[in-house]
C-alpha positions in Angstrom: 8.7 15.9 -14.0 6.4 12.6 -15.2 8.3 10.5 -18.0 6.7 10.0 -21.2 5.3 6.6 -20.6 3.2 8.8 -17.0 2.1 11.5 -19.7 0.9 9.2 -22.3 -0.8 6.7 -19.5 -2.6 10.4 -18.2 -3.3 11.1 -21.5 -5.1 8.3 -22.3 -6.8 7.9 -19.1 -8.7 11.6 -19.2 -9.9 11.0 -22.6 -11.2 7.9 -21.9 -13.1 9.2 -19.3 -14.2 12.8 -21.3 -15.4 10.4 -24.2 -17.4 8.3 -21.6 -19.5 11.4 -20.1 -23.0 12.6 -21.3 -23.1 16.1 -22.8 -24.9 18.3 -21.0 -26.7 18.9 -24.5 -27.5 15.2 -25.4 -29.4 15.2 -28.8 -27.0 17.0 -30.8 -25.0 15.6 -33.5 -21.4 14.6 -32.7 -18.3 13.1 -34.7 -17.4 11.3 -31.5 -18.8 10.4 -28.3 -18.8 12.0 -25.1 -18.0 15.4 -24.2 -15.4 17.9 -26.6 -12.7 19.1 -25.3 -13.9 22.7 -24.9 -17.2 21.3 -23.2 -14.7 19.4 -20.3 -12.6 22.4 -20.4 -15.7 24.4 -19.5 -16.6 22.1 -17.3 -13.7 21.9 -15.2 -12.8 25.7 -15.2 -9.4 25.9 -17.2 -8.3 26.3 -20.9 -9.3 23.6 -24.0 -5.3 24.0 -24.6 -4.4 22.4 -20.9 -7.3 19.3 -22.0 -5.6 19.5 -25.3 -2.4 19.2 -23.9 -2.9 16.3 -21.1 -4.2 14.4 -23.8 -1.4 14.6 -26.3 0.8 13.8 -23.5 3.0 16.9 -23.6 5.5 17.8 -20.5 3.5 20.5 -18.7 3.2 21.5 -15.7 -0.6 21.9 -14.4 -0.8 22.5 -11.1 -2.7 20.2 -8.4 -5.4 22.6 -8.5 -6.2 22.5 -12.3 -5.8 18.8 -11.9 -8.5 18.6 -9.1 -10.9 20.7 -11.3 -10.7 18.3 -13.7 -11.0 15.5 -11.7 -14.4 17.3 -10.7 -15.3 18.1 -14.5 -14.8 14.0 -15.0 -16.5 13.0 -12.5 -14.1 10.3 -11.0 -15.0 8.2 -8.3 -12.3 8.1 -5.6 -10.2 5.5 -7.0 -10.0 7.2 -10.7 -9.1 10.2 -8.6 -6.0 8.4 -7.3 -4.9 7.5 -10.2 -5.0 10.4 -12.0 -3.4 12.2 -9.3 -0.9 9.8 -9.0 -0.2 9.6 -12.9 0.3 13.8 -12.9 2.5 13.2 -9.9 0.5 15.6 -8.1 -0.6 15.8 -4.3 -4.7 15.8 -4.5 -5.8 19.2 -2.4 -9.0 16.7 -1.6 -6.7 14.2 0.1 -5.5 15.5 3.4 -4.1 12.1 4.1 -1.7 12.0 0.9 0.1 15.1 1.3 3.3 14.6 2.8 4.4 15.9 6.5 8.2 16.7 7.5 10.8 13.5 8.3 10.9 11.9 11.5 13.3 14.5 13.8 16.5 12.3 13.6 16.7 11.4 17.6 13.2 9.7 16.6 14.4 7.5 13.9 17.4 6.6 15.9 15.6 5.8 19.2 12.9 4.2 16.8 15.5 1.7 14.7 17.8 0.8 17.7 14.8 -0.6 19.9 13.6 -4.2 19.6 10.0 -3.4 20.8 7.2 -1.4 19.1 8.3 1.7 19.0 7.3 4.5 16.3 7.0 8.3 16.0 4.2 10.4 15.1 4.1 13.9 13.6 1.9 16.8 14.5 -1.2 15.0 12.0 -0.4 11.8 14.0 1.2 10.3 10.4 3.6 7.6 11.9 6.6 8.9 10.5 9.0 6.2 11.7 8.4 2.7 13.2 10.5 -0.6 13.6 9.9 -3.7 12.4 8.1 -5.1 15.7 5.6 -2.0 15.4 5.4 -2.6 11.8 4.1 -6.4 12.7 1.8 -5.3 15.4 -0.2 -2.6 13.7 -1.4 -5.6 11.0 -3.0 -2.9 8.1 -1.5 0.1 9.1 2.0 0.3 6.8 -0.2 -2.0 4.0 0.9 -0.6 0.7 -2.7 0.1 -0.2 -2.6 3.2 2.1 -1.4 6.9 1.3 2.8 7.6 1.5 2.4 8.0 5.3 0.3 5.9 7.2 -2.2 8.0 10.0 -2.2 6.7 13.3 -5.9 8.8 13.4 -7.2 7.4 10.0 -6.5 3.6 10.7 -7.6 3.5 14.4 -10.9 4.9 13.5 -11.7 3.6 10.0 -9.8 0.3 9.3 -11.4 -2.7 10.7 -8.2 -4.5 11.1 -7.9 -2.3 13.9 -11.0 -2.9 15.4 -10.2 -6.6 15.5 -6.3 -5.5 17.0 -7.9 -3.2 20.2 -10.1 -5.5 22.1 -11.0 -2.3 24.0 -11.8 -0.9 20.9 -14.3 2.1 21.7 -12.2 2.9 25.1 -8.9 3.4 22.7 -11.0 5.4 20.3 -12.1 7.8 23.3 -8.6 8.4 24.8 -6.8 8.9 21.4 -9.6 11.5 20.6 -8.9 13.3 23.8 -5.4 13.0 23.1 -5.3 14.1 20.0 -7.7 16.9 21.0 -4.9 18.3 23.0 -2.1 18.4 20.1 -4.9 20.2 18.0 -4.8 23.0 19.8 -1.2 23.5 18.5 -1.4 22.4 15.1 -5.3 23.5 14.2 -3.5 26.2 11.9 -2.2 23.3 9.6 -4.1 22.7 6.8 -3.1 19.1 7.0 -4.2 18.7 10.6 -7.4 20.2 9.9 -7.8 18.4 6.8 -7.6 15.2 8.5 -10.1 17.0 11.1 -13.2 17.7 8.6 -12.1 13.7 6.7 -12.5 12.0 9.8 -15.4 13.7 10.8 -17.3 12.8 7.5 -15.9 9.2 7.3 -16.4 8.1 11.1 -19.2 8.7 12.3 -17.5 7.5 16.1 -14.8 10.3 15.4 -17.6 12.8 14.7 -19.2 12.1 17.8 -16.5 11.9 19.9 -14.8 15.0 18.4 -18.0 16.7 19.8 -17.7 16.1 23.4 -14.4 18.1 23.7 -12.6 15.7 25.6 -9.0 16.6 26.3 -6.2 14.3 27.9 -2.3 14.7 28.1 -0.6 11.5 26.0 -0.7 9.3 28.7 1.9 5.8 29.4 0.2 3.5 30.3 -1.5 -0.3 30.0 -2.7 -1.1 26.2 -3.6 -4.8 25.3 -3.5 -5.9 21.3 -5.2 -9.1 20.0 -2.9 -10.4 17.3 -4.0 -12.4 14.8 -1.1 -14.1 14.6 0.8 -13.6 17.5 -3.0 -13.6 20.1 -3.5 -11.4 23.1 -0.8 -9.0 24.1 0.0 -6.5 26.7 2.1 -3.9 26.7 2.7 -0.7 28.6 3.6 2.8 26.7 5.8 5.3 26.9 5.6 8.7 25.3 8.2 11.1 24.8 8.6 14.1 23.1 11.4 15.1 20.6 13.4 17.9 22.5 14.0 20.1 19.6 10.7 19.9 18.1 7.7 19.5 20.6 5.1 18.5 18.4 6.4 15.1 17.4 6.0 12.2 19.9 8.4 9.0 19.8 6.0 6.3 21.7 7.5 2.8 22.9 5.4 -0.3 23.7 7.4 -2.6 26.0 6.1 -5.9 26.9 4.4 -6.0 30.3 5.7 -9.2 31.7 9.0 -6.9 31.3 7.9 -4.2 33.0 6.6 -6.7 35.9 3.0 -6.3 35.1 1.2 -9.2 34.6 -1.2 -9.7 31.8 -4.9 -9.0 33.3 -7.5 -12.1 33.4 
C-alpha cells in the first residue's frame, strides 16, 4: 500500500496531465481545461469513480492493468509512464524489463560474494541477479540507478553505448550472446518475461532483430573475453559458466584474469 504523500503526488500528477489534453470535441464550452473526468475515463476504458478516486488521492487498489489504460488514455511519453507507475507502486505490463524475476539460488550469491573477481549470476531473462563488487566496476552502466530493479545482461549489451565502448569486439559479443541466449530460450519462451524482453529488444535494436533472425544457437561457452575500461584500460579475462545444481536455468559466470590463468593478453 502507497502512503499518503505517493497518492497525493499520483493524484496530482494525472490531473495535471487530463487538464493538459485536447478534447476530442474541441469548440465546446468548458469550466476548465482539458479533458473531464468522464471523457479520460472513457478514454482509458475504466470508471469516472477510479479517475475520481486517483485524483483525490484515496487508498485504492487499481490494478496494473487499469493503471496502463490510463497511461494510454494520457498519453504519457515513456518517462511520465515511469513515474506514474512507479507512484501507484505498480509493475507496468508494457515494461518487460521492470518486472521482477526470482532471487539469486543461494549457492549463487554465495559463490558470487566470496570471489574477488567478476563474477555474477543471471536468471532465465539474463537479469543479473547477483554480482560482486569487481563485476559491479567492470560492467560501467549496467547496475547505474537509472536502470529498472534488475539490471539485463541482454538489454545493456545491445542498447547501452557504455557497452559498446567496454567490448572492443563489440559485434562478435553481440553474435555469440544471441546464440547463447537463443539456446536458454528454448526453455524459458513460455515466460512472459523472457518473451517480453524477446519482442523489446527486437523493436529497440535493430542488431538484436537481425541477429535474432539468423537462428543461431551456441551452448554458454568459457572462454577468452577482452574489456576496454575506461578507467582501468584493456582487459582480458577468461570465463567460466556454471549452472546452479538445483535450478538449471540460472547460470553463475566468473571472469578470472588471464595472466592468472596463464594466458597472455593478445597483441
Amino acid at each position: 500500500m502507497i502512503d499518503a504523500e505517493q497518492r497525493r503526488q499520483l493524484g496530482a500528477f494525472v490531473r495535471a496531465r487530463r487538464e493538459s489534453l485536447t478534447p476530442d470535441q474541441p469548440g465546446t464550452r468548458r469550466r476548465t481545461p482539458g479533458l473531464r473526468r468522464e471523457e479520460l475515463a472513457a478514454r482509458a476504458g475504466i470508471g469516472a469513480t477510479w479517475v475520481t478516486w486517483i485524483e483525490q488521492g484515496r487508498a485504492i487498489r487499481a490494478s496494473a492493468a487499469t493503471f496502463a489504460r490510463l497511461a494510454d488514455a494520457l498519453c504519457l511519453g515513456s518517462a511520465e509512464r515511469a513515474y506514474l507507475f512507479t507512484l501507484a507502486a505498480r509493475h507496468d505490463p508494457a515494461d518487460p524489463f521492470g518486472a521482477v524475476g526470482d532471487t539469486a539460488p543461494l549457492a549463487i550469491a554465495a559463490v558470487v560474494e566470496a570471489l574477488a573477481h567478476p563474477a555474477y549470476g543471471l536468471d532465465p531473462a539474463w537479469d543479473v541477479v547477483a554480482a560482486n563488487s569487481a563485476a559491479r566496476r567492470l560492467f560501467v552502466g549496467l547496475f547505474d540507478d537509472r536502470g529498472p530493479p534488475s539490471p539485463n545482461l541482454l538489454r545493456y549489451i545491445f542498447t547501452d553505448p557504455e557497452a559498446r565502448h567496454l567490448l572492443p569486439d563489440h559485434e562478435a559479443r553481440c553474435e555469440r550472446v544471441m546464440a547463447e541466449f537463443r539456446r536458454d530460450y528454448g526453455r524459458g519462451m513460455h515466460d512472459p518475461r523472457v518473451r517480453g524482453i524477446v519482442d523489446w529488444l527486437c523493436g529497440n535494436s535493430p542488431l538484436f532483430a537481425a541477429l535474432w533472425e539468423r537462428q543461431g544457437v551456441l551452448g554458454r561457452e568459457g572462454g577468452l573475453r577482452q574489456f576496454d575500461h575506461p578507467e582501468d584500460g584493456p582487459l582480458v579475462f577468461i570465463q567460466h559458466v556454471l549452472a546452479d545444481v538445483e535450478r538449471g536455468d540460472f547460470r553463475l559466470i566468473v571472469l578470472i584474469p588471464a595472466a592468472i590463468e596463464g594466458l597472455a593478453k593478445p597483441a
